[in-house]
N, C-alpha and C positions, 0 to 999 in steps of 0.2 A: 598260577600266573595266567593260565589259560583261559579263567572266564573273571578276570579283570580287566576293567576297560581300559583305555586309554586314556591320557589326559584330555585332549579336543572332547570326549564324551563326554567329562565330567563338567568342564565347562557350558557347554551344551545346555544341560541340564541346569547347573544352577543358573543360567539366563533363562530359562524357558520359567523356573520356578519364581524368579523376582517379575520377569514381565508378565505373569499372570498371576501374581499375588497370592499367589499357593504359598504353601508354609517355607519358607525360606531352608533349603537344604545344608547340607554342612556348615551350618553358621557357628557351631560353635564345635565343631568336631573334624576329621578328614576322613579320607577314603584314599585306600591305599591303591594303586593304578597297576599294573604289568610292565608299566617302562620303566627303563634301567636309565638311573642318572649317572653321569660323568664319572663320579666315585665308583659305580657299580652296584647300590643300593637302589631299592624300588624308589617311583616315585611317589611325593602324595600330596594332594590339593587340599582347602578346606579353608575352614575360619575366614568365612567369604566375611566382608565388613567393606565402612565406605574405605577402605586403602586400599583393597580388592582382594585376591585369593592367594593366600599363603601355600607356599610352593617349594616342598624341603625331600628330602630323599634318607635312605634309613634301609640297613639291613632285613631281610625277611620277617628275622627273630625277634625283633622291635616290637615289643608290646605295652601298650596304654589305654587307660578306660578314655580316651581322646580317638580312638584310631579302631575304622572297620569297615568294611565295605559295603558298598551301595548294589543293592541286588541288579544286574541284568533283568531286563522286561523282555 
């Protein structure tokens, strides 16, 4: 949990990757964040598209070849 960013960062990021025409990030995957949603499950962003960023939460032990996370710089 410790060196997973936050939601606002992943955001961040995938704006910074469409307004500069870089390779579009979590477009077809997510990345799992350190905030705890309402349930108590991590959060996780991703599957950016024109309806925008898909936004669901999931226990730690939640595992898919859809779900990993984005390295800290």
């Amino acid at each position: 949990k410790n060196h997973r960013r936050i939601p606002p960062e992943v955001i961040y990021d995938i704006l910074l990757s469409i307004k500069g025409n870089d390779e579009r990030i979590l477009e077809k995957v997510y990345d799992w964040t350190g905030t705890l949603s309402s349930r108590g499950g991590l959060v996780f962003l991703g599957y950016v598209g024109v309806r925008g960023v898909y936004v669901s939460g999931d226990g730690p032990g939640h595992q898919g070849d859809y779900l990993g996370v984005v390295s800290l710089r």
